[in-house]
N, C-alpha and C positions, 0 to 999 in steps of 0.2 A: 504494500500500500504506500502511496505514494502521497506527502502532507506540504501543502505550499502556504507558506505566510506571506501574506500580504501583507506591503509594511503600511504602515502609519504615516509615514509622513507622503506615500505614494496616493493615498484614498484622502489626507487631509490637503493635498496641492488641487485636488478634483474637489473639492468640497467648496474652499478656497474659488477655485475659478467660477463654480456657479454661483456663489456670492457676489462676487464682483460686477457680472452680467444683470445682476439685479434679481435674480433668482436664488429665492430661501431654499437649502436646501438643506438637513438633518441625516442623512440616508446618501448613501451613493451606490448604484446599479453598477455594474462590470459586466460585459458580454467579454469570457475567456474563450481561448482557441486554442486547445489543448494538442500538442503534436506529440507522438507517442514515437519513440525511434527504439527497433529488435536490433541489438548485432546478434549474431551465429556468424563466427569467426571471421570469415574476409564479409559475411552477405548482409548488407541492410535492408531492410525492410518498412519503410516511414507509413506512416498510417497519419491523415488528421482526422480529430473529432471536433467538433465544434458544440458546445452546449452554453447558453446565458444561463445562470445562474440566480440572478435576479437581485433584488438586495444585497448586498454584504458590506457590513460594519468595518471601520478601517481598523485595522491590525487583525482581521479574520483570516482563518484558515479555509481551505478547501482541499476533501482529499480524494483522488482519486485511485481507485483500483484497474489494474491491468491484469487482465483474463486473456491473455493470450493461447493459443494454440498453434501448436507449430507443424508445418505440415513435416509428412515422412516422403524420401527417405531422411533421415537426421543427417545433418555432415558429420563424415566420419571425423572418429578422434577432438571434435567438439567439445571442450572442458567447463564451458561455463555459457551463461544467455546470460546477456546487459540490455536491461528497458531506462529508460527514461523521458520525462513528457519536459515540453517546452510549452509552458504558458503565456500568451500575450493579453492583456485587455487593453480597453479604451485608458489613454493616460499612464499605460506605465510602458516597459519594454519586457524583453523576453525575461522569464524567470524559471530556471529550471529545478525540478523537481526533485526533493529531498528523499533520503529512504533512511525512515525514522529508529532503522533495525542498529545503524550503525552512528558516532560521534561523528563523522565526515559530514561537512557542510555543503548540498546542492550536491550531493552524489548520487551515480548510479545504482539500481537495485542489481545486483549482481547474483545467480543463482545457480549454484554448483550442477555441472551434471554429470551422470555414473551413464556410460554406455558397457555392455554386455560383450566382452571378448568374442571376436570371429579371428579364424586361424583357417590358415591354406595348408597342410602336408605337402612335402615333397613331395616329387613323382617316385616311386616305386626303383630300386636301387637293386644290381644285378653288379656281379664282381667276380672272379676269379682269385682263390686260395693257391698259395703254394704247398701242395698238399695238404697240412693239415694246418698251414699257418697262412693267417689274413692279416693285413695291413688295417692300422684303426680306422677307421670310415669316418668320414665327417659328413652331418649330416643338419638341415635346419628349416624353420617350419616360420612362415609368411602370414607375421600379424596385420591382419589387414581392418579392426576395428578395435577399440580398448577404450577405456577411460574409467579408472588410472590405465596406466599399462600394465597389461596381465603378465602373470608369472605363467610359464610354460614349463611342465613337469612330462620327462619323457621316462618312458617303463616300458620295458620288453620282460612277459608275463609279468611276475611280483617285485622284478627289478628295476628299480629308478637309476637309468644310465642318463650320462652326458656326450655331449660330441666333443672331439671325435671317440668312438667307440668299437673295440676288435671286436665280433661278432664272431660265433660259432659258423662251421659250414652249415649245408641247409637252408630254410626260409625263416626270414625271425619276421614278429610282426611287432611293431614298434607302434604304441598308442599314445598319442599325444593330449593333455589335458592344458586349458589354457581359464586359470580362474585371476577374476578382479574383486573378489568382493558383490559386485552385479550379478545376478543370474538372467540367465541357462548361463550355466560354464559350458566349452567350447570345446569339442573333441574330433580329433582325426587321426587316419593311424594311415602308414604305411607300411610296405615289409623291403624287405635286404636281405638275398639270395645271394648266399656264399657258397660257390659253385668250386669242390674239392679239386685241387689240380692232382696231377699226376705225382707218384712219392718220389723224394729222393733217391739218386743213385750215388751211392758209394764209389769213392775211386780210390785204391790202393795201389802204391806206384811203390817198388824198391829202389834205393838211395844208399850204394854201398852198404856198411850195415845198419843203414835206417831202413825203413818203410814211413812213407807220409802219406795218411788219409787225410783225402778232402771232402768236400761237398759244397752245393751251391750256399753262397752266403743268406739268399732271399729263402732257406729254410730253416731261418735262425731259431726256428721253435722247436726243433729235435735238436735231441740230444744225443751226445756218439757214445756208446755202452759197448764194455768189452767181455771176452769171457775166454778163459785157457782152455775151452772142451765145445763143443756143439755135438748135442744128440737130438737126431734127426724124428718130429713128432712121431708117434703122440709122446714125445719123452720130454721131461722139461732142464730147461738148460737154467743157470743160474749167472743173471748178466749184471755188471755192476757200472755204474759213472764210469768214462774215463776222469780221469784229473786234470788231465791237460800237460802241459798249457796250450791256447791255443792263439792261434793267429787269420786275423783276416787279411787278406790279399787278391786284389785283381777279380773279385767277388767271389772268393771261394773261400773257406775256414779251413784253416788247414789243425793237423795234429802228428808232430814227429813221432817215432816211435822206437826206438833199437830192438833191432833182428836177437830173440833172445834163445835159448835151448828148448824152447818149448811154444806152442803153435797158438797164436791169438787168432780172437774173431772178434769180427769188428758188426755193429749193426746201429741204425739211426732210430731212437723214439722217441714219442712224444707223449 
């Protein structure tokens, strides 16, 4: 609601001039012309009203209420609506309208607004693993309405992951939730298909009395496991870490080994 005082000495100079003219007058009349001005961010929208009033004693109030409605669709990201009326009458000049909620003089009625989170998902994400090792993904999802700006919570089943994120081979479905406080909170999901490449191959090269195995360095996610015996299934064998040390070069991980009395076997796992 919007409260405008009319000063005193604006209604006693009108009072004043129709004295002068020869005319008694106790009472002064005002015909106001109330201009009502919406921002919604960059858009205005001016509206006039025109109402007289009739009588009004000098240093009286007049208040006016604004019931606006605003059409949809709302601009996006939109944070606040500002109204304010410009009043004119006979004998005075413009005077703009107070908003009695706050100590600020002649200000706008300022009114918060909460918009309901919309969110876009990625498009749907296909990859290739090295064998049993993937690169982290990164991955990110297209706020496209908010106020405030919504928090975005991503979970693949019960798990609250971040980007970027190693994902299992397989299809994972990754659910997106986007809450501001506003409701309907905002949900989209995509998925990311980690498509298993082919396993490593071992390369065992003799090196006078070394031996040096290698393998690709892009399957940094196995491990080289060694064992003095292999008994061929259903028999089981009992394989341990190497220790190392090892070396990456020219993208291959290398691990030296000295030729010893007795027969190693070498295998990659993950």
């Amino acid at each position: 609601m919007k409260t405008i005082s009319i000063p005193q000495r604006v209604a006693a100079v009108k009072q004043n001039k129709l004295q002068q003219n020869g005319t008694k007058a106790t009472k002064t009349s005002f015909a106001l012309v109330a201009c009502v001005i919406l921002f919604l961010g960059t858009f205005v929208a001016p509206a006039q009203v025109i109402r007289t009033l009739g009588t009004l004693p000098p240093g009286g109030t007049v208040k006016i209420t604004f019931d606006v409605t605003i059409n949809t669709p709302f601009p996006a990201n939109t944070a606040s609506v500002t109204n304010q009326g410009i009043v004119t009458g006979t004998g005075f000049g413009p005077i703009l309208t107070d908003d009695p909620a706050t100590g600020a003089f002649n200000d706008p009625t300022v009114t918060g607004v909460t918009v309901a989170p919309q969110i876009t998902c990625p498009a749907d994400i296909v990859t290739n693993g090295f064998g049993a090792c993937v690169s982290a993904i990164p991955f990110s999802t297209a706020v496209t309405a908010g106020v405030p700006s919504p928090t975005l919570v991503y979970e693949l089943g019960p798990t609250v992951i971040t980007s970027p994120y190693v994902f299992p081979a397989g299809t994972n479905t990754v659910t997106v939730t986007a809450t501001n406080g506003t409701a309907p909170n905002a949900t989209c999901s995509f998925t990311v298909v980690v498509l298993a490449g082919a396993a490593p191959e071992l390369s065992v090269v003799s090196s006078g009395t070394n031996i040096v195995v290698s393998w690709p360095a892009s399957y940094s996610c196995y491990s080289l496991e060694h064992s003095s015996a292999f008994v061929p299934p259903p028999g089981t064998n009992v394989w341990a870490v190497h220790p190392g040390p090892f070396t990456t070069n020219a993208g291959n991980i290398y691990i030296t080994n000295g030729i010893g009395p007795t027969n190693q076997f070498f295998r990659l796992a993950f």
